[in-house]
Residue frames as a rotation matrix with the C-alpha (Angstrom) as fourth column:
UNK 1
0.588 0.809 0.000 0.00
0.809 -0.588 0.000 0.00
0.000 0.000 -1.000 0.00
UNK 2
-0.619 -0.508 0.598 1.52
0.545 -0.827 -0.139 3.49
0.565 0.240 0.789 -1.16
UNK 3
-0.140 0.210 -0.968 1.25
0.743 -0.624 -0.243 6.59
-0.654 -0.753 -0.068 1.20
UNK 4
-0.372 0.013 0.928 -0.39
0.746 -0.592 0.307 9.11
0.553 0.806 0.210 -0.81
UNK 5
0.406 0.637 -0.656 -1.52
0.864 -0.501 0.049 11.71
-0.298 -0.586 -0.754 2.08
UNK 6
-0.376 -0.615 -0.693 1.13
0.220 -0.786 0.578 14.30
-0.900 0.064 0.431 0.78
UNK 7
-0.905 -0.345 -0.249 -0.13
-0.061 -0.473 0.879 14.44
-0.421 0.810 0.407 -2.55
UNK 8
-0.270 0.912 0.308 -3.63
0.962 0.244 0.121 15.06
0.035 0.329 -0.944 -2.69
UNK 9
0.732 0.638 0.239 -5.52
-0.018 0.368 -0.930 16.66
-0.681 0.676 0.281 -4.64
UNK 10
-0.607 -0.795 -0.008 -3.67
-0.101 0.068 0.993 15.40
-0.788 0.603 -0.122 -7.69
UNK 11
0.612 0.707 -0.354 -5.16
-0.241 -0.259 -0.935 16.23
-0.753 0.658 0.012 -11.29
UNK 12
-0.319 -0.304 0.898 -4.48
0.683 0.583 0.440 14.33
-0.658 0.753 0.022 -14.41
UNK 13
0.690 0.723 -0.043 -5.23
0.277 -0.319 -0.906 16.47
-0.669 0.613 -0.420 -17.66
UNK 14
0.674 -0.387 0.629 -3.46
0.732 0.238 -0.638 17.41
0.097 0.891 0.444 -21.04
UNK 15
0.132 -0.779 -0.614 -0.80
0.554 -0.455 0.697 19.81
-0.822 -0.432 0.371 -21.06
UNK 16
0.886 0.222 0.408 -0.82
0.417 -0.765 -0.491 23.56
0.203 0.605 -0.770 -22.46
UNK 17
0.433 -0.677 0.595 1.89
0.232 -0.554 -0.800 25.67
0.871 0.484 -0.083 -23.34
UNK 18
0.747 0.123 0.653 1.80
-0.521 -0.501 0.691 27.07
0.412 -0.857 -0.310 -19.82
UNK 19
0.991 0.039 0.129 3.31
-0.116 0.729 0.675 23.69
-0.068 -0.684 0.726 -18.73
UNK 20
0.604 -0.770 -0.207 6.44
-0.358 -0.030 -0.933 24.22
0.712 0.638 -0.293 -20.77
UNK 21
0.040 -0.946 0.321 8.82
-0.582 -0.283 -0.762 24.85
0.812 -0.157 -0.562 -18.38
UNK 22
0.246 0.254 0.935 7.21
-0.934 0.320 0.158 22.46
-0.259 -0.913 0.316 -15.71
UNK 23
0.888 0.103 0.448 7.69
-0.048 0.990 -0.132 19.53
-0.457 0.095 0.884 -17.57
UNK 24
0.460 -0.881 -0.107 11.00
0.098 0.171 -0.980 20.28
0.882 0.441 0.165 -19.15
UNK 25
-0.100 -0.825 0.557 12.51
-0.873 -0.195 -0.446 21.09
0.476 -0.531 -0.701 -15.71
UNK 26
0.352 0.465 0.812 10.94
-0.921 0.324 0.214 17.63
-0.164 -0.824 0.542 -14.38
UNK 27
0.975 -0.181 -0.129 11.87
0.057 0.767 -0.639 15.71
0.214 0.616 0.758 -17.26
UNK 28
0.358 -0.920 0.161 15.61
-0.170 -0.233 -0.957 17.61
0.918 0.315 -0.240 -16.46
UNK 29
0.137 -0.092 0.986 15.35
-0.986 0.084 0.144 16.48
-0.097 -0.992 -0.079 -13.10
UNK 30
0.729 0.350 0.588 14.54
-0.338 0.932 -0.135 13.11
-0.595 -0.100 0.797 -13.79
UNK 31
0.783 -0.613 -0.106 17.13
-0.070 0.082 -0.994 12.79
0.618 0.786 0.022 -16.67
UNK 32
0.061 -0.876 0.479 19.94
-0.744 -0.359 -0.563 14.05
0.665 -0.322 -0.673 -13.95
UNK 33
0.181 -0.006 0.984 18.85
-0.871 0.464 0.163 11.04
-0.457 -0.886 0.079 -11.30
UNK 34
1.000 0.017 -0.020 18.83
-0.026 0.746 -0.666 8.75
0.003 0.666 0.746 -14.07
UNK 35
0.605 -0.796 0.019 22.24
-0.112 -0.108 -0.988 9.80
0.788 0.595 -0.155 -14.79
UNK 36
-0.178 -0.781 0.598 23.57
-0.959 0.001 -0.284 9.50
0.221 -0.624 -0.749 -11.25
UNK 37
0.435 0.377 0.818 22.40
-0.611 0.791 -0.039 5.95
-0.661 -0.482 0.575 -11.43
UNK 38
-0.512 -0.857 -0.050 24.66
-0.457 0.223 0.861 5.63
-0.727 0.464 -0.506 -14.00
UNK 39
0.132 0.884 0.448 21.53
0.638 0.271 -0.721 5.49
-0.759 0.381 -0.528 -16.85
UNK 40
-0.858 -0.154 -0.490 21.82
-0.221 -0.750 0.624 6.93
-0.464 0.643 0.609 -20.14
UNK 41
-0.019 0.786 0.617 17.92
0.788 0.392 -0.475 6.23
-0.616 0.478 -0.627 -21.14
UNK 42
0.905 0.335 0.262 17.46
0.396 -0.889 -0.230 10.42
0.156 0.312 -0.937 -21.67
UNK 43
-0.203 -0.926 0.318 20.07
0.353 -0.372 -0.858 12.94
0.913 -0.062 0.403 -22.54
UNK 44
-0.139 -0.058 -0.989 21.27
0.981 0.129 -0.145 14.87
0.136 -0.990 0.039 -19.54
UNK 45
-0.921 -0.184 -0.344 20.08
0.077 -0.950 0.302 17.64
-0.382 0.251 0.889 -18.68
UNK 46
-0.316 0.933 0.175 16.98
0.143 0.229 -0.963 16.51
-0.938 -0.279 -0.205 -19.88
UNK 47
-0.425 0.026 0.905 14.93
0.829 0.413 0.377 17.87
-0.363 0.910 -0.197 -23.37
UNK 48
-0.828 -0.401 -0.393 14.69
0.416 -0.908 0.050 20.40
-0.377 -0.122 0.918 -25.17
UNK 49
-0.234 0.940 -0.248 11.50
-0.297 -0.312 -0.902 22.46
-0.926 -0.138 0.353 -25.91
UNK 50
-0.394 0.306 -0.867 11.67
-0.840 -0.502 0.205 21.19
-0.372 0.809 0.455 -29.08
UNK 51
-0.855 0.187 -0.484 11.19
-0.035 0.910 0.413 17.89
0.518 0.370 -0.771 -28.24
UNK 52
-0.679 0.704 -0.209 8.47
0.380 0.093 -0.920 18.58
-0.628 -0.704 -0.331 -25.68
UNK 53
-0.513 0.580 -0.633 6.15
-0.637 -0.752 -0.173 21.54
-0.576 0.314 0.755 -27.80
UNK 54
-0.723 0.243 -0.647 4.99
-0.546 0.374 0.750 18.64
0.424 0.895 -0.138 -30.39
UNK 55
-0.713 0.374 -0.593 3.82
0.412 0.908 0.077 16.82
0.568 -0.189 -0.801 -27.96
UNK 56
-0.633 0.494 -0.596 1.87
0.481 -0.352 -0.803 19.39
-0.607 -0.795 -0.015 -26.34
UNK 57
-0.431 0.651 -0.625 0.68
-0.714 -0.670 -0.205 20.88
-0.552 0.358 0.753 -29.15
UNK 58
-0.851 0.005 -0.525 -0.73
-0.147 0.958 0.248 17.14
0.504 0.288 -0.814 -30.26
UNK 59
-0.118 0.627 0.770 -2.50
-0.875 -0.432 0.217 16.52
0.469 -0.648 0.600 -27.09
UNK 60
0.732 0.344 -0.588 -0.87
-0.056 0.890 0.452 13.90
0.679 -0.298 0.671 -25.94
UNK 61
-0.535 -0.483 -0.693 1.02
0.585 0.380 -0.716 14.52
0.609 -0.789 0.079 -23.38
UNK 62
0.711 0.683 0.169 -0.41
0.056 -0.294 0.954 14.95
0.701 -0.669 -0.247 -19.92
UNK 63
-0.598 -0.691 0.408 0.50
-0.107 -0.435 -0.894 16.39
0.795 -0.578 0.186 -16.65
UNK 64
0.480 0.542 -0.690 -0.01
0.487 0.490 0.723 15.45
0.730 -0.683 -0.029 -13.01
UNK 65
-0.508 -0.568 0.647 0.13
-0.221 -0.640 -0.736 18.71
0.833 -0.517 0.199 -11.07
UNK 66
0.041 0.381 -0.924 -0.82
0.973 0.195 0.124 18.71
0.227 -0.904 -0.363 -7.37
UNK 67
0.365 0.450 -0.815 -0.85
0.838 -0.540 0.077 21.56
-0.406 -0.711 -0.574 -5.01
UNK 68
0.305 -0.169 -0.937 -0.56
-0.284 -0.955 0.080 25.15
-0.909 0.242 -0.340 -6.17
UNK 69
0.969 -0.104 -0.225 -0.59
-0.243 -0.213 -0.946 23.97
0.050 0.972 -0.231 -9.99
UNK 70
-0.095 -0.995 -0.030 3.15
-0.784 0.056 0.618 22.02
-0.613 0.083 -0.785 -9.23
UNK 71
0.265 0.209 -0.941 3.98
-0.900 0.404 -0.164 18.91
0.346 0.891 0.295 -11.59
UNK 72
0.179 -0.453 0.873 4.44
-0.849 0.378 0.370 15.96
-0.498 -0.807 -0.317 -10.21
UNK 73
-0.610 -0.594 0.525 4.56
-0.062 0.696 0.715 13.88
-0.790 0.403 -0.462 -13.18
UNK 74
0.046 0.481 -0.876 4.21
-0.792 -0.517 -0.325 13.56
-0.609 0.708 0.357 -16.68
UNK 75
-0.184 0.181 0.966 3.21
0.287 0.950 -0.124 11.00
-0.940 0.254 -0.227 -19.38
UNK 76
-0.254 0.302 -0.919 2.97
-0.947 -0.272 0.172 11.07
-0.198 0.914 0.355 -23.34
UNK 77
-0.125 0.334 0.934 0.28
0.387 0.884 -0.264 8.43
-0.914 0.329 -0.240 -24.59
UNK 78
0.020 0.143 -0.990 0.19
-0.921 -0.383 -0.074 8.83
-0.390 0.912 0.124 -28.70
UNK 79
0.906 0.108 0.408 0.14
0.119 0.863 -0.491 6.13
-0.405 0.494 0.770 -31.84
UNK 80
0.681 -0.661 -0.315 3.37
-0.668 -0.386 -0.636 7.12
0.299 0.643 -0.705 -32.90
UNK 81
0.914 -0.311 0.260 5.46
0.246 0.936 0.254 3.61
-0.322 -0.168 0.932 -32.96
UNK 82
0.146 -0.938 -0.315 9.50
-0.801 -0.299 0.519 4.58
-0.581 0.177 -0.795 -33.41
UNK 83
0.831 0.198 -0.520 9.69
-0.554 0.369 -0.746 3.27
0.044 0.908 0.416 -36.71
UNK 84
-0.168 -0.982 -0.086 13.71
-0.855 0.189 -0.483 2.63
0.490 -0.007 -0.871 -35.71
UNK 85
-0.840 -0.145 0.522 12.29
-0.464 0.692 -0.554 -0.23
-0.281 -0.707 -0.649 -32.89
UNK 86
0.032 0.587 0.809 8.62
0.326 0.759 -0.564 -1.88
-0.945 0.281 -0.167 -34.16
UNK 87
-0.993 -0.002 0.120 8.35
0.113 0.330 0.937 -3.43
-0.041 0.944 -0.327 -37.80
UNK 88
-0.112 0.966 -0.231 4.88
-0.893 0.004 0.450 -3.82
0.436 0.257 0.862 -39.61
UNK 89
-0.202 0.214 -0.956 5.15
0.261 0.952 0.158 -7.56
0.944 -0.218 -0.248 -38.01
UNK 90
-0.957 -0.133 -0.257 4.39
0.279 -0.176 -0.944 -5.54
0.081 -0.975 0.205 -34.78
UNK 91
-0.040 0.951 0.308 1.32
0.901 -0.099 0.423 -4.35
0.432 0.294 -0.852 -36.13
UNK 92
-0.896 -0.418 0.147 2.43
0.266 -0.773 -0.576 -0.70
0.355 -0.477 0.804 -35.10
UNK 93
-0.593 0.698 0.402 -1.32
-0.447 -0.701 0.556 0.59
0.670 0.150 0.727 -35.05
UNK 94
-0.018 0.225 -0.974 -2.36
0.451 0.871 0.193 -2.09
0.892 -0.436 -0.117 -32.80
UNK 95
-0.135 -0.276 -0.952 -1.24
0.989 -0.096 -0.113 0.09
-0.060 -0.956 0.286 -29.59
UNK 96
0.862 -0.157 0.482 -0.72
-0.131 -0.987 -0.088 3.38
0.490 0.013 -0.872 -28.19
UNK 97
0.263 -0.905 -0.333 2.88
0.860 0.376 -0.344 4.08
0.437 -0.196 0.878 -26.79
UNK 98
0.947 0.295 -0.124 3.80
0.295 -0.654 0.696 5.63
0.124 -0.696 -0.707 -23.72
UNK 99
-0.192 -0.835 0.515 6.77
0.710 -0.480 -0.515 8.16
0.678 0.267 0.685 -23.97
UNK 100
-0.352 -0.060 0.934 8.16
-0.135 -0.984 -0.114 10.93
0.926 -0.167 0.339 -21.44
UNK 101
0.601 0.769 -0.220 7.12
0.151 0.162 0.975 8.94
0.785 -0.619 -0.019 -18.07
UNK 102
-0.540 -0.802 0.254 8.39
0.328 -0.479 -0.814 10.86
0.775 -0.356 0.522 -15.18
UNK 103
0.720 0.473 -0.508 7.26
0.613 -0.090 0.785 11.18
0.326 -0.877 -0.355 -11.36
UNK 104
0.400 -0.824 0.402 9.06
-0.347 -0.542 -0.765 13.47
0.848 0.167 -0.503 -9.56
UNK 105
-0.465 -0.840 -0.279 11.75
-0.095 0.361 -0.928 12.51
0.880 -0.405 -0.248 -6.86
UNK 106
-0.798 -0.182 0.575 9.62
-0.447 -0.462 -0.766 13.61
0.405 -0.868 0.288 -4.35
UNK 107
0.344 0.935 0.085 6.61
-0.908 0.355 -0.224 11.85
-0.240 0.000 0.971 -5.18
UNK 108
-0.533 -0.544 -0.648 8.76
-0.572 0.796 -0.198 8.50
0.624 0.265 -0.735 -5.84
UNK 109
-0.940 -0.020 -0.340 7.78
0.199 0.776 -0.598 5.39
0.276 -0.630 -0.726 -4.66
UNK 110
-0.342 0.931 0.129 3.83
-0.564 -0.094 -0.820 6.55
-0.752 -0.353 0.557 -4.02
UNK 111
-0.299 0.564 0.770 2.31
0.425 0.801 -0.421 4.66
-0.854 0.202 -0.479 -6.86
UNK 112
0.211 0.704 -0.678 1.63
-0.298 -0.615 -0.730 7.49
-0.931 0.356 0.080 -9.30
UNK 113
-0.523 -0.532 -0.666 3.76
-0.771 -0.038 0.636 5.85
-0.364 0.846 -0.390 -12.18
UNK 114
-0.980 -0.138 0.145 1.57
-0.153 0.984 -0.096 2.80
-0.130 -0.116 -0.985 -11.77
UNK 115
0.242 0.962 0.129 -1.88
0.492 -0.007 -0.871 4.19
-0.836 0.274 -0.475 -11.56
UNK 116
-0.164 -0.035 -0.986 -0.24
-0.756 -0.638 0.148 6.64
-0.634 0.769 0.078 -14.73
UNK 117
-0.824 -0.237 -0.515 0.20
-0.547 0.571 0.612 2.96
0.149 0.786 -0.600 -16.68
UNK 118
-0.633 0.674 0.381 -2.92
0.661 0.727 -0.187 2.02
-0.403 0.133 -0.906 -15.76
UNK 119
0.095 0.747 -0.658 -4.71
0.024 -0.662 -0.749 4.69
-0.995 0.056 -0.081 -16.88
UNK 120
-0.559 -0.731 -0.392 -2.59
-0.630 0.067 0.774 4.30
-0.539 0.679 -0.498 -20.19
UNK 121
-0.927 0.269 0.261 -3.64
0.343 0.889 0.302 0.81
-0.151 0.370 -0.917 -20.67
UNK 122
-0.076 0.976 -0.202 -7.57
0.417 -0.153 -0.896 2.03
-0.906 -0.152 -0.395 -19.96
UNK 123
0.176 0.084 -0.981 -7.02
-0.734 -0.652 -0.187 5.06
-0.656 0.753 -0.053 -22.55
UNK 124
-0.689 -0.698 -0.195 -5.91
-0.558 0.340 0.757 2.24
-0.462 0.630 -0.624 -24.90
UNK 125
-0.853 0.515 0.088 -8.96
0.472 0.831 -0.296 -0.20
-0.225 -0.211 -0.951 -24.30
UNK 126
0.354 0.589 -0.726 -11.34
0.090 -0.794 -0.601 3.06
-0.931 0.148 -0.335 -24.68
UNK 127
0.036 0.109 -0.993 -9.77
-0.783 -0.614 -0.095 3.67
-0.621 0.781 0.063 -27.91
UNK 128
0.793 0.594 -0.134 -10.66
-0.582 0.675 -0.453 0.08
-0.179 0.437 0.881 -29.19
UNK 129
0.407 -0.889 -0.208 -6.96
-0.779 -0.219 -0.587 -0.98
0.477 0.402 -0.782 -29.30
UNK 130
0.687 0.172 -0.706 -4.98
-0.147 0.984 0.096 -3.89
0.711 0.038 0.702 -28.22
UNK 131
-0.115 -0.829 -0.548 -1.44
0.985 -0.024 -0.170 -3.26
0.128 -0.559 0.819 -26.41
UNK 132
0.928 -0.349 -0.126 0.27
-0.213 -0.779 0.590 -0.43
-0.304 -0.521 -0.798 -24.12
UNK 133
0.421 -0.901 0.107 3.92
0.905 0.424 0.008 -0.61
-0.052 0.094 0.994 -25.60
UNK 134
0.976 -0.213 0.042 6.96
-0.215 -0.975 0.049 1.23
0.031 -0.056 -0.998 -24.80
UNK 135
0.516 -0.780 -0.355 10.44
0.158 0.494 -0.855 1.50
0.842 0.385 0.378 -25.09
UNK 136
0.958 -0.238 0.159 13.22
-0.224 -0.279 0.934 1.58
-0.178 -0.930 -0.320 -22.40
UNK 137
0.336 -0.940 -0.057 17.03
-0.941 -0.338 0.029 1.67
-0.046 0.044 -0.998 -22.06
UNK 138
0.727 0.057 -0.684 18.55
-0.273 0.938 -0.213 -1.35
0.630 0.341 0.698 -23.07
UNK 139
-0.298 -0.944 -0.138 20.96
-0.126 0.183 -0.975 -1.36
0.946 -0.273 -0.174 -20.23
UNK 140
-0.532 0.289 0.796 18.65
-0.803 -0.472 -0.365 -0.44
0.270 -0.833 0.483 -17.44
UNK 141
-0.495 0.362 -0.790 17.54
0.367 0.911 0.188 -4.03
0.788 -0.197 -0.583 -15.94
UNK 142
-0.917 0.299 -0.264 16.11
0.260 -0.056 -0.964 -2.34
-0.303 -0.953 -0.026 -12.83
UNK 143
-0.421 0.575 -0.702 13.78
-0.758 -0.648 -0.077 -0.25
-0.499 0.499 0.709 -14.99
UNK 144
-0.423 0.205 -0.883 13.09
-0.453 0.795 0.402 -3.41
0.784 0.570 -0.243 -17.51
UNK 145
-0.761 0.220 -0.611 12.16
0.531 0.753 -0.389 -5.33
0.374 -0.620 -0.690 -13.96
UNK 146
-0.858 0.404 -0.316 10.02
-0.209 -0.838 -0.504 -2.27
-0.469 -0.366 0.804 -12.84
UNK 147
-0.339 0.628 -0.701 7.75
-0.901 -0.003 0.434 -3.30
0.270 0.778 0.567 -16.33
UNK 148
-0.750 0.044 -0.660 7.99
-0.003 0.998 0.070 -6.84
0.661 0.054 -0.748 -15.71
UNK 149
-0.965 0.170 -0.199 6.47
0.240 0.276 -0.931 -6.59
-0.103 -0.946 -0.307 -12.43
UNK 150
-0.823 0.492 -0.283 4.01
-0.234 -0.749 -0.620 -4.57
-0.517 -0.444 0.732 -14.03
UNK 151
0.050 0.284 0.958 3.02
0.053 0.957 -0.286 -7.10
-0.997 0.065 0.033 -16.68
UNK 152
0.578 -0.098 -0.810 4.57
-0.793 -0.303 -0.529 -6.13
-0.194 0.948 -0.253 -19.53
UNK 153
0.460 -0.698 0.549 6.54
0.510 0.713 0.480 -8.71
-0.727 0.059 0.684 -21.40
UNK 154
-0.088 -0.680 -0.727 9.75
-0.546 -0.578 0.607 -8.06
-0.833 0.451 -0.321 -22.92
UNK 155
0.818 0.573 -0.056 9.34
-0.290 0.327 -0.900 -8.25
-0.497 0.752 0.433 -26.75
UNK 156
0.313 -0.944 0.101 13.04
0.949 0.307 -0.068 -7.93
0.034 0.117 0.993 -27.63
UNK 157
0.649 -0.115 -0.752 15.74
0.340 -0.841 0.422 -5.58
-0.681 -0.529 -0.507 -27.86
UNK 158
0.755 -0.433 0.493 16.93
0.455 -0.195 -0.869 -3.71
0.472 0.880 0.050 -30.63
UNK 159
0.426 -0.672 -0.606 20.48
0.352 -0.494 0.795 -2.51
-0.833 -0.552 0.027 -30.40
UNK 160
0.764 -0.061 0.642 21.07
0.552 -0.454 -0.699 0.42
0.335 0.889 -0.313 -32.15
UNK 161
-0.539 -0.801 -0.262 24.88
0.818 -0.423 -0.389 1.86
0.201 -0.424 0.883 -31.55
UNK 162
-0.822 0.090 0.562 23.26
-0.057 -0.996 0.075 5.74
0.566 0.029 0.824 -31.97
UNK 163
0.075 0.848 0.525 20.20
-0.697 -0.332 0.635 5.02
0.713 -0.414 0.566 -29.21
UNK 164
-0.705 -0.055 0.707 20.00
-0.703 -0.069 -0.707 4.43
0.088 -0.996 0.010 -25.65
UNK 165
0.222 0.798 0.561 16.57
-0.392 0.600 -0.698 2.81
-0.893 -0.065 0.446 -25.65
UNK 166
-0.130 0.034 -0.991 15.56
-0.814 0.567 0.126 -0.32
0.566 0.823 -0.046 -27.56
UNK 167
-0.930 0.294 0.219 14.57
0.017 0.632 -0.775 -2.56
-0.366 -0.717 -0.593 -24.88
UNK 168
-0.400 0.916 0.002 10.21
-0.562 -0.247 0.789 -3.27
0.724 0.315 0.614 -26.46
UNK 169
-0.897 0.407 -0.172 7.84
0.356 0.437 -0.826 -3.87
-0.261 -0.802 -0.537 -23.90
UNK 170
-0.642 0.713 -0.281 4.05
-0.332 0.071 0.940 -4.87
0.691 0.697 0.191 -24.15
UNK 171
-0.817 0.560 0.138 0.95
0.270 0.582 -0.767 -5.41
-0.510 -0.589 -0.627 -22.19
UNK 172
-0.389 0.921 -0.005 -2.54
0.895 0.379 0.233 -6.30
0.216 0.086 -0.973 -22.57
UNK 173
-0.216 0.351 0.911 -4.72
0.062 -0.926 0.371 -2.78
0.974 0.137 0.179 -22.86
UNK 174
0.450 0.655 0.607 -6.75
-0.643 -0.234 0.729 -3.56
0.620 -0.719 0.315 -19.45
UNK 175
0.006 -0.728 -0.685 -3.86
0.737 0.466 -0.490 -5.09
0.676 -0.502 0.539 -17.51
UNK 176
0.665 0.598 0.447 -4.19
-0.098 -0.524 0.846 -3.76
0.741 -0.606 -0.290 -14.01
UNK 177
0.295 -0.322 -0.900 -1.53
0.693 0.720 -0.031 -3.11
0.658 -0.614 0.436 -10.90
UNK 178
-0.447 -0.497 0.744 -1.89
-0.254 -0.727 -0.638 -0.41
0.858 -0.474 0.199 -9.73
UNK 179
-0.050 0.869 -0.493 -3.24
0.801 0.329 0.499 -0.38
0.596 -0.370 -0.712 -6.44
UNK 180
-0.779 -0.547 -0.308 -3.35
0.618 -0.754 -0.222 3.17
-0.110 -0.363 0.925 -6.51
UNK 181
-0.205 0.843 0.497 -6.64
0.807 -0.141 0.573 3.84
0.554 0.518 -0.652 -7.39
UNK 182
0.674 0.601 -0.429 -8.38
0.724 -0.653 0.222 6.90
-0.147 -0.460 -0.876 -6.34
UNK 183
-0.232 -0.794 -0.562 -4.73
0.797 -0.486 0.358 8.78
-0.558 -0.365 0.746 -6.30
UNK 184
-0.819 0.147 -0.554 -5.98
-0.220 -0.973 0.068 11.65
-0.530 0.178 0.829 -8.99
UNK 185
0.485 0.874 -0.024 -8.68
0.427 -0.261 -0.866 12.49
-0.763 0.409 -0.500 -10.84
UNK 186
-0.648 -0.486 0.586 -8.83
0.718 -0.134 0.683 13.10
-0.254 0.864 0.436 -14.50
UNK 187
-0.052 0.395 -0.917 -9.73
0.195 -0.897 -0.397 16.47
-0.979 -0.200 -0.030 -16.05
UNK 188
0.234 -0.144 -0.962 -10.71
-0.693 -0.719 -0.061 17.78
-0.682 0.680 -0.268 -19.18
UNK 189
-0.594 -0.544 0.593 -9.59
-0.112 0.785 0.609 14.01
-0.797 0.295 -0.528 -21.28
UNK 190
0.548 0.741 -0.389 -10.64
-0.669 0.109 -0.735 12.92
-0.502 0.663 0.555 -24.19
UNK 191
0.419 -0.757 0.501 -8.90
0.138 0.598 0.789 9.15
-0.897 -0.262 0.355 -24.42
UNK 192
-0.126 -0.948 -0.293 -6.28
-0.357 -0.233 0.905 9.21
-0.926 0.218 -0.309 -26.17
């Protein structure tokens, strides 16, 4: 059971311009712990607005802000399969693929990254789809065990010299573990 008394009310909903700089300094947080764990999934330092602004001006990436409008984590659910890691034998359109998942430090360890992939999977199952698939660092076994637990199975791993990630992972749309329910509320959604 995760202690979530510190971080209520938490609100799920899409992310507007506004959010810019919240989610690039979280993502540059998260990028820098990664990196003292001796991870290279994300560059360091984190990403630049130009990799974030597409996804915001899409509408698919979302933000989980809690008190006074802070972020506490962020999530990008979209069809866009990295053409470099699934083939047409993957059946790219089959899924939606979750990119850009990031809790902050402080909120670690509470469940929110879990009820975020379950909500995923739902938004998948709502949009008539089959899998939740995503890549991850092919070096990072803690992370890769993190999925496992969560019922993804590893599909394989592409190793490309010029990219961190290439680890594929898959689950069933309505694959369930969080047992974080209740932890936010969703605003404003329209699944994915």
């Amino acid at each position: 059971m995760h202690s979530n008394t510190l971080l209520h009310p938490l609100t799920l909903r899409r992310a507007v311009p506004a959010d810019l700089s919240g989610v690039l300094s979280l993502l540059a947080d998260t990028s820098e712990w990664l990196h003292r764990q001796g991870v290279r999934q994300w560059p360091r330092g984190g990403f630049g607005p130009e990799r974030i602004e597409p996804l915001i001006e899409e509408q698919v990436l979302y933000v989980l802000e809690g008190d006074f409008g802070a972020t506490v984590a962020t999530i990008a659910l979209d069809g866009h399969a990295d053409a470099e890691f699934w083939t047409p034998a993957d059946e790219p359109g089959s899924a939606l693929y979750v990119h850009k998942l990031a809790v902050s430090r402080a909120a670690s360890g509470t469940g929110l990254g879990d009820a975020l992939l379950d909500w995923a999977g739902a938004s998948v199952a709502a949009s008539g789809l089959d899998w939740l698939r995503l890549d991850c660092s092919k070096d990072n076994a803690r992370l890769q065990h993190y999925y496992r637990r969560r019922g993804f199975r590893h599909l394989r791993t592409v190793d490309l010299p010029h990219r961190a990630s290439g680890a594929l992972f898959q689950r069933p749309a309505m694959v369930r573990t969080s047992t974080a329910d209740g932890l936010f509320r969703t605003m404003d959604l329209v699944n994915a």
